[in-house]
C-alpha positions as a Markdown table, in Angstrom:
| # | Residue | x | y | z |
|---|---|---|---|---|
| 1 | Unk | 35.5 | 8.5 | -39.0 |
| 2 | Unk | 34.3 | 5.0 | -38.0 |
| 3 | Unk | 32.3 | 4.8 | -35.0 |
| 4 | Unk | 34.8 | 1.6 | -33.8 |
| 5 | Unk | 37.4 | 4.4 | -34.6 |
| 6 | Unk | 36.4 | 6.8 | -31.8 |
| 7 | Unk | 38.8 | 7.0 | -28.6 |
| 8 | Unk | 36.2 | 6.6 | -25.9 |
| 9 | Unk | 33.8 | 3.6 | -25.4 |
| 10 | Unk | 30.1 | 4.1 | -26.3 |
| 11 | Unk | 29.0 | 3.5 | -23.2 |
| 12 | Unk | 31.0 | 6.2 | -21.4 |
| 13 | Unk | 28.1 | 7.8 | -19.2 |
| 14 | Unk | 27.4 | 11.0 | -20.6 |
| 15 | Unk | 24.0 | 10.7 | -21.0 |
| 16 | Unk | 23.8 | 9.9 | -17.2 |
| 17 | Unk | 23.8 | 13.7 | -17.3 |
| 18 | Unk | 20.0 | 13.3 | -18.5 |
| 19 | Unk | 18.7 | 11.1 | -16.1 |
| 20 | Unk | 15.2 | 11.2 | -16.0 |
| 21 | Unk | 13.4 | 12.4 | -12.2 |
| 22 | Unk | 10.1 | 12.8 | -11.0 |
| 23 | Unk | 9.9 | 16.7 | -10.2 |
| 24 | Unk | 7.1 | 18.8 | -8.0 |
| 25 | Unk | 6.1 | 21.9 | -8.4 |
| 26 | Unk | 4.6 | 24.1 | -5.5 |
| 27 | Unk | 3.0 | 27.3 | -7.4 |
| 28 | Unk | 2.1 | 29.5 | -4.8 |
| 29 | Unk | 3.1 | 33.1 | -3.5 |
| 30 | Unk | 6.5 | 31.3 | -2.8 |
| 31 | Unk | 7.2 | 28.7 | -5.6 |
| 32 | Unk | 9.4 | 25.8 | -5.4 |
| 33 | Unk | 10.2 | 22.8 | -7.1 |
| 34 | Unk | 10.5 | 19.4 | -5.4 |
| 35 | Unk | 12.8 | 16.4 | -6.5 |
| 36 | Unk | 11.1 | 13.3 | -5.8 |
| 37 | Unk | 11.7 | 10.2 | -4.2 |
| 38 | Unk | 14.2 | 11.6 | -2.2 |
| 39 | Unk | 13.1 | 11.9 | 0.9 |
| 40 | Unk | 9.8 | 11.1 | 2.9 |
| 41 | Unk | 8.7 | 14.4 | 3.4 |
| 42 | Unk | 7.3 | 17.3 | 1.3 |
| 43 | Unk | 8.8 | 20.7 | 1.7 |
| 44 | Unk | 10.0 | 19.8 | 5.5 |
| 45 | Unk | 6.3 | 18.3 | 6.3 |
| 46 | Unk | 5.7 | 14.3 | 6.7 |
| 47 | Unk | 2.7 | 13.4 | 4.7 |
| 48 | Unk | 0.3 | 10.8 | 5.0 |
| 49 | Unk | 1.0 | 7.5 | 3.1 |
| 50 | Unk | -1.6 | 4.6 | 2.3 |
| 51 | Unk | -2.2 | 1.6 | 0.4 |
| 52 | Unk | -5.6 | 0.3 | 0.3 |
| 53 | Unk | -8.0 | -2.2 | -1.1 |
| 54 | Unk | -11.8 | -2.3 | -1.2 |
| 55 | Unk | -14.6 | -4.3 | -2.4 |
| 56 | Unk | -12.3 | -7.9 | -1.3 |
| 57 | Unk | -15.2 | -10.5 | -1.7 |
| 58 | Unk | -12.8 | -13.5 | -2.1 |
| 59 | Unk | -13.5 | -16.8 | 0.2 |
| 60 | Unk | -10.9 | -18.9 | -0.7 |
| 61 | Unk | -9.0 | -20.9 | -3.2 |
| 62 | Unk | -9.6 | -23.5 | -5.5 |
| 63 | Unk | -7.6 | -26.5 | -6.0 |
| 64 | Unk | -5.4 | -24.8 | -8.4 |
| 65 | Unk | -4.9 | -21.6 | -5.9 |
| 66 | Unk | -7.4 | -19.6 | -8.2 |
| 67 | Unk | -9.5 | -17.2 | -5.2 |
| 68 | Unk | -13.1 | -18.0 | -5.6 |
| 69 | Unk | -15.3 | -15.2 | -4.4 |
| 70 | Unk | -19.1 | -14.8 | -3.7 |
| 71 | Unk | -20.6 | -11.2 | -3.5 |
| 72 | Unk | -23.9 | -12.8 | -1.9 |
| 73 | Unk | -22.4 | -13.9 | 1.3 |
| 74 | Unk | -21.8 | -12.3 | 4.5 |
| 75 | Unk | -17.8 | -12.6 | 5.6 |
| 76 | Unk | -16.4 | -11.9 | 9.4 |
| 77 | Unk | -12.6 | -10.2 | 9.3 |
| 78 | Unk | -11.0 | -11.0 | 12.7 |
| 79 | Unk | -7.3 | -11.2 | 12.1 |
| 80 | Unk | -5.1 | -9.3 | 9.2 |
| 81 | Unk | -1.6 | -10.5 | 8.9 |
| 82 | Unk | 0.6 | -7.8 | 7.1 |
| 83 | Unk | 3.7 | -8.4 | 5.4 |
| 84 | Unk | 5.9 | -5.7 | 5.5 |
| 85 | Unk | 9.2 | -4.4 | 5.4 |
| 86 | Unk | 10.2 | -1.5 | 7.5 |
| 87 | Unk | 12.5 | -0.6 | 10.4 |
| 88 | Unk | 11.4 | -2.8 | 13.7 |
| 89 | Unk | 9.1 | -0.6 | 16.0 |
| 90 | Unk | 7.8 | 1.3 | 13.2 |
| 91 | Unk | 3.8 | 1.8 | 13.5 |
| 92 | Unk | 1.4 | 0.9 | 10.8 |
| 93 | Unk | -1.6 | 1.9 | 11.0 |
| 94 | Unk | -4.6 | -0.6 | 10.0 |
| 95 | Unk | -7.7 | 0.0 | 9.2 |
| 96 | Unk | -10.5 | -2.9 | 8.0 |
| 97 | Unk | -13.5 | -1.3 | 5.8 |
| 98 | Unk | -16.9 | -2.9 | 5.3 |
| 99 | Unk | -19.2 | -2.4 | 2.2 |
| 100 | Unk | -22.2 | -3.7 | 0.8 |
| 101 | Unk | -22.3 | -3.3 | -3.0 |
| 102 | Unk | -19.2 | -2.7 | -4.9 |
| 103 | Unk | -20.0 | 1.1 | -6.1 |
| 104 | Unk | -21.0 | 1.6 | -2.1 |
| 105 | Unk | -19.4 | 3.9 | 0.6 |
| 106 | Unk | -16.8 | 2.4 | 2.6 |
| 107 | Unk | -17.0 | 2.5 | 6.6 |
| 108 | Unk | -13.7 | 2.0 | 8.4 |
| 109 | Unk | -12.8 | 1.0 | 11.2 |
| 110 | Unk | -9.5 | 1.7 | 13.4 |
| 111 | Unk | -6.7 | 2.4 | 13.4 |
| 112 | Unk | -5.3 | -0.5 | 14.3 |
| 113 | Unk | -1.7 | -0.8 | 15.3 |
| 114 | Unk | 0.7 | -3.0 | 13.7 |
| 115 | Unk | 4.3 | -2.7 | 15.6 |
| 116 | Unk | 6.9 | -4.0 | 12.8 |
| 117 | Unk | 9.1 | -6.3 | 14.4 |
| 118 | Unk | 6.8 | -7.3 | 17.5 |
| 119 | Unk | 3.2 | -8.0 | 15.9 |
| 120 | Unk | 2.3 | -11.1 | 13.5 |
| 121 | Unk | -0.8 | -10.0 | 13.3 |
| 122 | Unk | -3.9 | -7.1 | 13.6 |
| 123 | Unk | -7.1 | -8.7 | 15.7 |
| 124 | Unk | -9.5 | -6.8 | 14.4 |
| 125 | Unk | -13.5 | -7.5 | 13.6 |
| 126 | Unk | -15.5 | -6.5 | 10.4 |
| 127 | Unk | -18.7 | -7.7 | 9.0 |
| 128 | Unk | -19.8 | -7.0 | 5.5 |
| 129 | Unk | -20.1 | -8.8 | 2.3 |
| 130 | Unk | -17.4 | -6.9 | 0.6 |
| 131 | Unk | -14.3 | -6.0 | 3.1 |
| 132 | Unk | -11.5 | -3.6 | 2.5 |
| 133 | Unk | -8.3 | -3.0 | 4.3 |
| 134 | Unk | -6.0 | -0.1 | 4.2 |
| 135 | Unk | -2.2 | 0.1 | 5.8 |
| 136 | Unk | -1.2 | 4.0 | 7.1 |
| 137 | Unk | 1.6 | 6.0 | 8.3 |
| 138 | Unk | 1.9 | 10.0 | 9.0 |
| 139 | Unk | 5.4 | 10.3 | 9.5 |
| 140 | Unk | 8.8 | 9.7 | 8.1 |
| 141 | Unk | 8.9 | 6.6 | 8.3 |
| 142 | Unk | 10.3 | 4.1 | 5.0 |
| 143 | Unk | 8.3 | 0.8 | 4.9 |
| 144 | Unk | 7.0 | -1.7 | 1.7 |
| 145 | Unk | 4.1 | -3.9 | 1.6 |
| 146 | Unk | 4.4 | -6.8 | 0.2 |
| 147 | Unk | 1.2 | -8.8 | 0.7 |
| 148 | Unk | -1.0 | -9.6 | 3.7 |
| 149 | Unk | -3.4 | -12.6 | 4.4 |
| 150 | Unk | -6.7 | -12.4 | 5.8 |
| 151 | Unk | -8.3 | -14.3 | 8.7 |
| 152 | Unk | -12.2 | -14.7 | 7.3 |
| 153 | Unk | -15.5 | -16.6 | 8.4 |
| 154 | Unk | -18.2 | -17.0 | 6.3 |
| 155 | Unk | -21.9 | -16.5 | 7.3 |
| 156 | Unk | -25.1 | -17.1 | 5.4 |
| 157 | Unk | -26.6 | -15.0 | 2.3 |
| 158 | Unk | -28.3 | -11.5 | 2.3 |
């Protein structure tokens, strides 16, 4: 028989069946296995969720919106503005890292709160020639970053 012969379409969902899912495994005196992205906790615990960057040494933009960065120079963070989606009064946490070489430790400082819905922006201070930044929650709690701006000064060489 034809395949334009056959009585149901092609597309009739049966391999819907086969979905692909992210799965967990827990292999320990009581093993378990997790579906994922399903829920924002693991095995009835809220875990700690992040996003960070490190080792930002940009100063600007050129004339085309291309960032222009300098790894000599020293730069003040006072402000981080955080774009993100989440329920209004949800907590971020914010935290602003200085480092001075790019393969260097990372100090941070904070947390800093950012209230979703309320707050434009984190006033925060960190001085460093490379910065980083890192957004934080420990609870339930659903939320998307979509970009953030930084509020920097520039100082002299080191």
């Amino acid at each position: 028989k034809d395949i334009s012969d056959m009585d149901f379409p092609i597309d009739s969902g049966l391999e819907s069946r086969f979905t692909r899912k992210l799965l967990w495994a827990k292999p320990n005196a009581s093993p378990k296995l997790f579906q994922g992205h399903t829920t924002n906790q693991f095995d009835g615990t809220s875990f700690e969720a992040y996003l960070e960057r490190t080792g930002l040494s940009i100063i600007g933009r050129d004339q085309k919106g291309n960032p222009i960065t300098d790894l000599k120079r020293r730069k003040f963070l006072k402000a981080v503005m955080p774009r993100i989606e989440a329920a209004s009064g949800t907590v971020i946490e914010v935290y602003v890292g200085e480092q001075s070489t790019i393969l260097g430790a990372v100090t941070w400082q904070g947390p800093y709160n950012f209230i979703v819905g309320t707050d434009e922006q984190v006033n925060v201070f960190a001085s460093a020639k490379l910065l980083g930044v890192r957004f934080r929650t420990s609870g339930s709690e659903q939320w998307t970053l979509y970009g953030y701006d930084l509020d920097i000064e520039l100082d002299g060489e080191y």
